[in-house]
N, C-alpha and C positions, 0 to 999 in steps of 0.2 A: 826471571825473578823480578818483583816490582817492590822496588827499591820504596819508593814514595807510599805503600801499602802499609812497611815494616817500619818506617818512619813516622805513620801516623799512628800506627798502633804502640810503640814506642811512647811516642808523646802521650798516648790517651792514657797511656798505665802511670807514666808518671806525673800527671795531670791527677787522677782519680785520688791517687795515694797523697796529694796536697790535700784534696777536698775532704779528704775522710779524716787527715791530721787534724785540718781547721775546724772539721763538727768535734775530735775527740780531745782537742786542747783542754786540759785541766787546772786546777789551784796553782800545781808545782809548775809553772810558768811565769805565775804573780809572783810566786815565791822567790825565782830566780830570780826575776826584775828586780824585786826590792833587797837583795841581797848584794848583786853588783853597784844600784844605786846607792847603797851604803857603805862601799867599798871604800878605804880611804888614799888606796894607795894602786896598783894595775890587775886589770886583769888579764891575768895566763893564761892562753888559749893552747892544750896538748893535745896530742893524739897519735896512729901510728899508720905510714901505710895511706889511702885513699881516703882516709879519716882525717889524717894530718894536712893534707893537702888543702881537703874542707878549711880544717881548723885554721890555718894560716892565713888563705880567705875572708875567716869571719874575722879575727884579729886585724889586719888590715881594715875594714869594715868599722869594725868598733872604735879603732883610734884615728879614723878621718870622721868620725862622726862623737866625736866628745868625750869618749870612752878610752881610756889611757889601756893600750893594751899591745901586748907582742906573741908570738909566738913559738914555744919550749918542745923542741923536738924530747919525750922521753929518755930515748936513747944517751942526748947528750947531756940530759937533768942526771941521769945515774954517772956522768964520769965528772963531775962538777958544776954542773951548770944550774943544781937544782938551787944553787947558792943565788939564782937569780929572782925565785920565789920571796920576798917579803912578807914582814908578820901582817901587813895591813895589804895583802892582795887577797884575791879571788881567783880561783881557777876552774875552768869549764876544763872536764876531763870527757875526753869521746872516743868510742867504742860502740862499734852495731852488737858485738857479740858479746862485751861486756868482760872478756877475759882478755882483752890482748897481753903477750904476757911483758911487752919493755912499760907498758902501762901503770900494769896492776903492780910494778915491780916500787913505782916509785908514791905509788899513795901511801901506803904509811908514814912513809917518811912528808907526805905533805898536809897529810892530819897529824904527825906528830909535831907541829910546827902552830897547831887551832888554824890553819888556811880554811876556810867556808871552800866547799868543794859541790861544783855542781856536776852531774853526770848526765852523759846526751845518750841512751843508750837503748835497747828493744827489751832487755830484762834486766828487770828490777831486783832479783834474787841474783844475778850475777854480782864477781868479784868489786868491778864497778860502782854496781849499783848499793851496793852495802856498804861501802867507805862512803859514798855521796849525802848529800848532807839534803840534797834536792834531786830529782830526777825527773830529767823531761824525756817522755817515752818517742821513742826515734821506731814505729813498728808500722809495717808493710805489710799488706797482705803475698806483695812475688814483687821480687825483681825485674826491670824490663827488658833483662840478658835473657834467652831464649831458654839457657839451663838455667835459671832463677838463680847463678852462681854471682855472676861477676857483681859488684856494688854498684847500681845504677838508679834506684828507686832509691834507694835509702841514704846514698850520701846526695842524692835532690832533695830529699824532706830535709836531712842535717842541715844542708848549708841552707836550704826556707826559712828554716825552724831560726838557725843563725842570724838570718836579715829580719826576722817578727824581732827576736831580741833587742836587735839593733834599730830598729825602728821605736820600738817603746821605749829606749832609754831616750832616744831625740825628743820621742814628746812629751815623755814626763819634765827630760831638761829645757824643754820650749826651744830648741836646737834651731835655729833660723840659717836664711841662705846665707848672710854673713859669718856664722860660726861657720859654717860647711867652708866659704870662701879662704878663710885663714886658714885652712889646713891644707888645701890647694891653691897659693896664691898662683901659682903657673901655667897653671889649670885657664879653662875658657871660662866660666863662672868669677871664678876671681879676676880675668881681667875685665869683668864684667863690673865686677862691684868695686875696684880698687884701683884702676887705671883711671888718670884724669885726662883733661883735655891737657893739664901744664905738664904733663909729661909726655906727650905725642908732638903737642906744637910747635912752627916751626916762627923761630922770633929772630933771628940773625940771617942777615943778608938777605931782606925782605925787598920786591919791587916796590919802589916806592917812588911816585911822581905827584907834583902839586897841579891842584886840580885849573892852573893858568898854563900848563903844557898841551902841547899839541898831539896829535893821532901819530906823527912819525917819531914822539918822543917815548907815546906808550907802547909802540909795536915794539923799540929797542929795548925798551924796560922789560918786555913781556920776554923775548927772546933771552933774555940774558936772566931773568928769574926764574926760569923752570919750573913755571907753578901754573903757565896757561893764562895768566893772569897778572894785571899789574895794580896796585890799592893808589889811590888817592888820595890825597890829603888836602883841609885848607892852610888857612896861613896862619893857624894856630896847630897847622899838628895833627888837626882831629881826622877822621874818617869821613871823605867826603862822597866816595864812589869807588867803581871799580871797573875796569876794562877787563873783557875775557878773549880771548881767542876768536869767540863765538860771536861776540859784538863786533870786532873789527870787519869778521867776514860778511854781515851784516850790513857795518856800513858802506863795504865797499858794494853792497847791490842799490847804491843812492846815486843818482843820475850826479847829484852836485858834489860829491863826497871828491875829499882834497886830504892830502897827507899834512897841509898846513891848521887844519880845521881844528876848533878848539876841543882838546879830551873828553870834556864831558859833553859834548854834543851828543855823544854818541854813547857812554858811560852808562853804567846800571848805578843809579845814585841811590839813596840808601837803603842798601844791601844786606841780607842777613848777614848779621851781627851779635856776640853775647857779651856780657863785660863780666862772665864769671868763670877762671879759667878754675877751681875748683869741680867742676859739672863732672858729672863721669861721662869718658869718653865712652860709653854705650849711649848715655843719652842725647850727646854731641850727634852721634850716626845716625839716630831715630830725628832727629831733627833736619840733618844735612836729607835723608830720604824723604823724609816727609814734604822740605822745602824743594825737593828737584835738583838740589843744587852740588856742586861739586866741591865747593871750597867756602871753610866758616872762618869770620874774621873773628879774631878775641881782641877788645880793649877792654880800655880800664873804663870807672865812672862817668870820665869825661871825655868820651869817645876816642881817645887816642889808643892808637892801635898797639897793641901789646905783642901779636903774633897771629898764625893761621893756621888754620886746621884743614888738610886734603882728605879727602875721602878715600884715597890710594894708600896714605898713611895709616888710617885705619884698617884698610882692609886686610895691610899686611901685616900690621900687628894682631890681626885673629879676634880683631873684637867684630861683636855682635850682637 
């Protein structure tokens, strides 16, 4: 049997069944858009069964992306939960077959409340689609279950049909990567937009030698700060240079090179540096990449060193 044959034919079905959604999209789409968008209060996302699962789905969906939304198993709306429904919500109700019956069970009672009720569903004359106040047609030509039984084309158009939704409520709301980032601050995006350099940097118990010390006072310094690296300073404090690891091994390839020899002989003097520990640390790492370098000094206005930023520190914090 060739697995990767049934796999592609699979795909191709429910591939075709997108494209012929997208040519047969109608009015009751706008409709729904602008019905959620005037919603004042959540919208309820139900359903029963491989519908619900969708449903839950696109609710998550909706409420990372601006749209205040949860998801009402039926089931437990009929044993009280439908007290979670609000006068100022909205509910997308879904059914391929438009009868499910813990469903149909609870719409009246969420039209008896004026809830705006949209329906996701293949017929429009079903129990469903007569309570709906809007109905966006969820219809397949087969299944990509071999018996055209199981739900496979048609909760892939549902849950499509669910992310066009949610896509046009982002652009009518001008929905930016900062809105997306607040709803994932834990998220890699938000540590993208929201993580500073002042909250990575490392400002206590920094190597720090004046730049009148010698090569055997930076190699102790370097040793004992665990950073590869020892800062320099003049006799105001400021930033005057930097020894790495990588310079000492350097100078020791110097025919004259002496442990008594002055720090900066040998020193990378001045050295990438920023004096805005505001920056977001994404932009800190495109910088530290950019520059080759391994470790960013931060001071303030007047060169004095405030703290450092390692590229290890970064990369274990997951930014990017």
């Amino acid at each position: 049997m060739n697995y990767k044959t049934i796999a592609q034919e699979t795909l191709n079905i429910e591939a075709q069944t997108l494209i012929n959604a997208a040519k047969n999209i109608g009015d009751e789409f706008d409709k729904a858009v602008e019905i959620i968008l005037t919603c004042k209060g959540k919208l309820v996302v139900s359903g029963v069964g491989k519908s619900g699962l969708i449903g839950a789905k696109m609710a998550a969906t909706f409420a990372s992306t601006g749209t205040p939304s949860f998801f009402l198993h039926p089931t437990e709306a009929l044993h009280g939960d439908l007290g979670m429904i609000g006068k100022d919500d909205v509910v997308i109700a879904i059914s391929y077959s438009g009868e499910s019956e813990e469903l149909s069970s609870i719409l009246p009672h969420i039209k008896r409340f004026g809830t705006p009720l949209i329906g996701m569903t293949r017929n429009r004359n079903s129990t469903l689609g007569q309570y709906s106040d809007v109905v966006i047609n969820v219809v397949v030509e087969k299944e990509a279950c071999p018996l055209n039984i199981a739900p496979t084309s048609s909760t892939t158009l549902t849950l499509a049909l669910g992310d066009a939704l949610a896509v046009s409520l982002m652009k009518a709301r001008d929905f930016k990567k900062s809105d997306f980032a607040s709803f994932h601050p834990g998220g890699a995006l938000g540590k993208k937009l929201f993580v500073k350099v002042k909250n990575l940097m490392r400002s206590d118990d920094l190597p720090l030698i004046s730049k009148d010390a010698k090569v055997k006072d930076a190699i102790l310094k370097i040793s004992e700060g665990r950073l590869g690296t020892v800062l320099i300073t003049d006799e105001k404090g400021r930033l005057a240079g930097l020894m790495s690891d990588g310079d000492v091994r350097r100078a020791l390839m110097s025919e004259d090179f002496s442990l008594e020899d002055d720090v900066m002989k040998y020193a990378t003097q001045n050295p990438m540096n920023i004096d805005d520990e505001e920056m977001l640390a994404s932009d800190a790492l495109v910088l530290i990449e950019e520059k080759k370098i391994q470790l960013l000094v931060i001071t303030d206005k007047a060169k004095k060193i405030q703290g450092v930023l390692h590229i290890h520190t970064l990369i274990e914090k997951g930014i990017s």
